[in-house]
C-alpha positions as MATLAB code, in Angstrom:
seq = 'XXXXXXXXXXXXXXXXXXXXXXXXXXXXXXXXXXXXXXXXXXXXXXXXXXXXXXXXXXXXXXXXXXXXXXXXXXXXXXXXXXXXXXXXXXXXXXXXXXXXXXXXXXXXXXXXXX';
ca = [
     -33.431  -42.769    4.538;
     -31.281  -41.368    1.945;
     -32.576  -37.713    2.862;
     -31.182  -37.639    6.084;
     -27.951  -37.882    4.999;
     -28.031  -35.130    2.200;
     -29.583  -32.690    4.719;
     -26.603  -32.808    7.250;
     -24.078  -30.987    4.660;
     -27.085  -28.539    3.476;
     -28.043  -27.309    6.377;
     -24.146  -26.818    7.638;
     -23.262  -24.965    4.554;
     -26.652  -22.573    4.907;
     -25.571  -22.331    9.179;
     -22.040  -21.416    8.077;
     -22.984  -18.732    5.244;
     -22.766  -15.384    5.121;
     -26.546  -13.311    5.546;
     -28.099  -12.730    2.305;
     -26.947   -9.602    0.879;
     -23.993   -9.038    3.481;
     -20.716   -8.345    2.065;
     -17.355   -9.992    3.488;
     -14.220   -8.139    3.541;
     -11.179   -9.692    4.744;
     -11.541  -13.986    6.311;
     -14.675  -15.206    6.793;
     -16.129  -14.835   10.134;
     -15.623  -18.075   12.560;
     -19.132  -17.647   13.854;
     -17.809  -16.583   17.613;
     -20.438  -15.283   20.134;
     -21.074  -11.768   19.502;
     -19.881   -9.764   22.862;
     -21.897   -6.565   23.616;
     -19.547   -3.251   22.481;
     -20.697   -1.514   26.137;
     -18.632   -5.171   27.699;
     -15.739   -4.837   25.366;
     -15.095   -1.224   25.935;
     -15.680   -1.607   30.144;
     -13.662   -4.520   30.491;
     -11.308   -4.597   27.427;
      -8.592   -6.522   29.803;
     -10.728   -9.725   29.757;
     -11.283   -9.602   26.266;
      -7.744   -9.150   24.855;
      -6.734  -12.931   25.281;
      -8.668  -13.793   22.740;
     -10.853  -13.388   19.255;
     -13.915  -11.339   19.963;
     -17.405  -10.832   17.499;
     -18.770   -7.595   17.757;
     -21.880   -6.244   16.036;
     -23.050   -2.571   15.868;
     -23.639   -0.109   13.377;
     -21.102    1.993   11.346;
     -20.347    5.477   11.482;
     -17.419    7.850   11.089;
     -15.378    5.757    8.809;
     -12.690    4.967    5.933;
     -10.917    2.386    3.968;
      -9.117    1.309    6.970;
     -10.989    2.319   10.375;
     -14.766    2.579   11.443;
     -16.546    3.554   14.798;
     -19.335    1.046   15.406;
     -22.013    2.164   18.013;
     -24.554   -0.341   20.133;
     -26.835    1.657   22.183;
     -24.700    4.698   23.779;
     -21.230    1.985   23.385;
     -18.594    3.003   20.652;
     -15.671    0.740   19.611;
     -13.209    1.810   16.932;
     -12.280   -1.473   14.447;
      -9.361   -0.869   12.585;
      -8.343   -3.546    9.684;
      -5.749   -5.911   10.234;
      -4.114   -4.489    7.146;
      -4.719   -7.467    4.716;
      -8.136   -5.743    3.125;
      -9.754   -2.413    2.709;
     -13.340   -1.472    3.846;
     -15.894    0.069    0.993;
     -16.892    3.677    1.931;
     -19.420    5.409    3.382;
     -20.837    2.918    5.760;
     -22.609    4.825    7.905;
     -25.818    3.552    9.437;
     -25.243   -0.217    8.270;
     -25.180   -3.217   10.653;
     -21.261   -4.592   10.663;
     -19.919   -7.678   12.388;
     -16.452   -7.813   12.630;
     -14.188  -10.579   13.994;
     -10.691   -9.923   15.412;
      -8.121   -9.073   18.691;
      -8.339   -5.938   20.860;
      -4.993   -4.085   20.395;
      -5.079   -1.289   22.865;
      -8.623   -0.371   23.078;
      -9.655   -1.122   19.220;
     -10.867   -4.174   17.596;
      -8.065   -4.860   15.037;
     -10.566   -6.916   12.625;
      -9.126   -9.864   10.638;
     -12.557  -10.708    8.988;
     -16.068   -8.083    8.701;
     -19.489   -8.576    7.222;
     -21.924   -5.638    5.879;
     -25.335   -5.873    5.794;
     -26.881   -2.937    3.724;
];
């Protein structure tokens, strides 16, 4: 009986981690539904009233900008300003979580997987 009750904070600590490997930069990520980059960048309007997760992979980038790409989609994600991104992450899956300002993501919290 005792078993049950151990498992309940395990498994939300190992559902609430960061991938294996994946590097954080900035807040941790809230766990939000990721939205498809092709929806974001059609319909950024509907998006803006609220946090968005986006996942694609990196190109074109710097300490405080990257272009992430899903399928033919692009979205620029620009820090919020309170961290720096490593360089050269080209070709590596990113999630970032943050706001659209204009048409980028301003990103309070990313995650590299290399």
């Amino acid at each position: 009986m005792r078993h049950r009750f151990f498992l309940v904070p395990v498994l939300s600590a190992v559902i609430g981690a960061p991938v294996s490997g994946a590097e954080l930069y900035g807040k941790p990520l809230r766990g939000l539904s990721p939205v498809p980059i092709e929806e974001v960048v059609k319909d950024s309007a509907r998006h803006r009233a609220r946090p968005i997760r986006v996942i694609g992979v990196a190109s074109a980038g710097d300490a405080e900008k990257l272009t992430l790409s899903e399928g033919k989609a692009t979205l620029l994600v620009r820090t919020d300003g309170s961290f720096s991104l490593p360089g050269n992450l080209d070709g590596t899956r990113v999630t970032a979580e943050g706001r659209l300002k204009g048409n980028d993501l301003v990103a309070s919290g990313v995650e590299v997987e290399r």
